[in-house]
C-alpha positions, 0 to 999 in steps of 0.5 A, a space after each residue: 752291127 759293131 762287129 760288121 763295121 770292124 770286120 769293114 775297117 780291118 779289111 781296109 787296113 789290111 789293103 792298105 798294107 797289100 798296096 804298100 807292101 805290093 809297091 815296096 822297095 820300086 817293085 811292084 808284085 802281082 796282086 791278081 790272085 789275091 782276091 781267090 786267095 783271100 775267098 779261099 781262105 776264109 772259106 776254109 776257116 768258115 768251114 772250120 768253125 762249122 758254118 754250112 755253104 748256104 750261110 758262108 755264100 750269104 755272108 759273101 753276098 753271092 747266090 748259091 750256085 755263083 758261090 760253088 762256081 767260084 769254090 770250084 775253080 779254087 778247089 783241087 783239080 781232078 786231073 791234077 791232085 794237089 793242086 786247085 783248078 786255077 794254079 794248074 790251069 796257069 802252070 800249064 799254060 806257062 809252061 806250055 804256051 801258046 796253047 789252044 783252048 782245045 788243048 787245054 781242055 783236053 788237058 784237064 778232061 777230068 774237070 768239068 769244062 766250064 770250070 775250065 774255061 772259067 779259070 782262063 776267063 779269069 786268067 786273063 782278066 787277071 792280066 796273067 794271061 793272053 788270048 788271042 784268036 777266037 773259036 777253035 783258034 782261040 790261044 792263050 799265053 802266059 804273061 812275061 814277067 816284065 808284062 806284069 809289071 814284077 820289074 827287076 827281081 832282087 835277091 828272091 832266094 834269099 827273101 825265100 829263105 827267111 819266110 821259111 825260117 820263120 814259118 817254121 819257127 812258127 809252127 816246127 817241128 813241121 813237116 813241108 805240107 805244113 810249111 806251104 801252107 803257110 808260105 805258098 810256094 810249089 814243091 819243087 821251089 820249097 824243096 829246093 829252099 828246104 834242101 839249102 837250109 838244111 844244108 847251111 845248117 839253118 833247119 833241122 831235120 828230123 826224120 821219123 816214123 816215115 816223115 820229115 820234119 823240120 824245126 828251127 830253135 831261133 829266129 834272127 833276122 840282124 838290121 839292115 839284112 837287105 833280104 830280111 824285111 819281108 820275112 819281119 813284116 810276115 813274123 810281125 804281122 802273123 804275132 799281132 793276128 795270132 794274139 788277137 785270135 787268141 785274144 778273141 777266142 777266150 771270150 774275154 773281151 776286155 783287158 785285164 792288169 794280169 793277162 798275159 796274153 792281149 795287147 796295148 797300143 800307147 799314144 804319146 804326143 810330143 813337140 820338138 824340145 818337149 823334155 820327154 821328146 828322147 824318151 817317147 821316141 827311144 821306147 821302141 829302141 827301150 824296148 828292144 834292148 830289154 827283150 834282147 837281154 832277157 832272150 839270151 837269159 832264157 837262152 842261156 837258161 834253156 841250154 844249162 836245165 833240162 826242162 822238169 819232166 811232165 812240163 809242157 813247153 810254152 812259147 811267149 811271142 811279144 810284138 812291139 810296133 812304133 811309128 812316128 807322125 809328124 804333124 802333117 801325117 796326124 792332120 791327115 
């Protein structure tokens, strides 16, 4: 019972950063694939842990075969590999719209047909996606921009950029499989992200045996870079599930003086002229000098020693939060 009102609570404070995030800086991005996703991809964990399908579609509460229609449209077209049924669908129709349903269907004749008409269906209740006409006549098009409410796009190269550093930051050296995985975008965008990075000599690459790899040794991402606070949220975030997987998956579910991984969260109530007013709201700021100081005397370390043979590399991810509420926002 405790675990399911924790899974409850986490998924409404997870919402609560979709919308924020979805409606940040005046824009207001697509959230419409969003639901598939989120199936998707705790399918594929389910999956991971090794949980068979009966019990992933109880856990959804959808019967058997509502559960396979579903994982079907997500899953990989048959007609075009690599890519799952839904984004190929809506590709096609971007890119080729108007188009009639019959054409589409011929399009993907090597998926089942009611898995295709499915996909539309959920295209346009989506709104990334319009019909128009019925029976043969029936055409879709693709939805503008300004029709899904995106507004005016800043500069979306550059946000790219740093979701990308930081992926592969994360997880290099790293091959551009690996990459998407993490920041999805088609293979054409990342190719032309990974192509610039390397180019301004931001990423490394590393070929051998046949693949590239990319690495990049340092992530900084200076203040008030405009391009840069989606990148931090990702890198933010991505620190805190990481250490509480991590955390959970020791099966110690208690804290400890010594550990070193696990985490901390400090309430400390203050008034205006408390004398420990400065103090508690200059921790974060505290807190950022010291890591700074020792990052760049590990740095400096690392680039004079060679690291002993037969050691393995560890890395240590830190992430500190801080937010202020005032006495309205506590009331709340």
């Amino acid at each position: 019972m405790g675990s399911s009102v924790l899974v409850d609570m986490v998924v409404r404070q997870t919402t609560i950063l979709l919308a924020s995030i979805a409606t940040a800086s005046g824009n207001r991005a697509s959230l419409a694939n969003v639901a598939n996703e989120v199936l998707g991809s705790l399918v594929t964990e389910r999956r991971a842990q090794g949980l068979g399908n009966k019990v992933i579609a109880d856990m959804f509460g959808m019967a058997l075969r509502t559960y396979y229609d579903r994982i079907a449209r997500l899953g990989e077209s048959q007609t075009e590999g690599g890519r799952s049924l839904w984004d190929a669908v809506l590709a096609h129709v971007q890119e080729r719209g108007p188009v009639l349903r019959t054409g589409v269907l011929e399009r993907f004749s090597r998926d089942d047909e009611s898995m295709v008409k499915g996909v539309l269906r959920d295209l346009v209740r989506s709104g990334l996606v319009f019909e128009s006409g019925q029976d043969d006549a029936l055409v879709f098009r693709a939805a503008t921009p300004e029709e899904r409410g995106l507004g005016r796009a800043r500069d979306a190269d550059a946000q790219l950029a740093n979701m990308v550093l930081v992926a592969v930051h994360r997880e290099g050296p790293c091959t551009a499989s690996v990459i998407q995985k993490l920041v999805p975008l088609s293979e054409d965008t990342l190719s032309s992200v990974l192509a610039r990075l390397v180019g301004e000599g931001r990423l490394h690459e590393d070929r051998d045996d046949g693949a590239t790899r990319y690495r990049h040794d340092r992530i900084f991402i200076p203040h008030g870079d405009p391009a840069g606070w989606e990148a931090a949220v990702f890198d933010h975030f991505q620190a805190v599930v990481t250490a509480i997987c991590a955390k959970l998956a020791s099966g110690s579910h208690h804290a400890r003086a010594d550990e070193m991984i696990g985490g901390s969260t400090y309430h400390l109530d203050v008034w205006e002229g408390h004398p420990l007013e400065r103090e508690a709201q200059g921790l974060l700021a505290t807190f950022r000098r010291q890591a700074a100081a020792l990052r760049e005397a590990v740095e400096a370390h690392n680039a004079s020693h060679e690291r002993p043979e037969g050691a393995s590399d560890r890395r240590i991810v830190t992430y500190v939060g801080q937010t202020v509420l005032n006495e309205e926002a506590v009331n709340e």
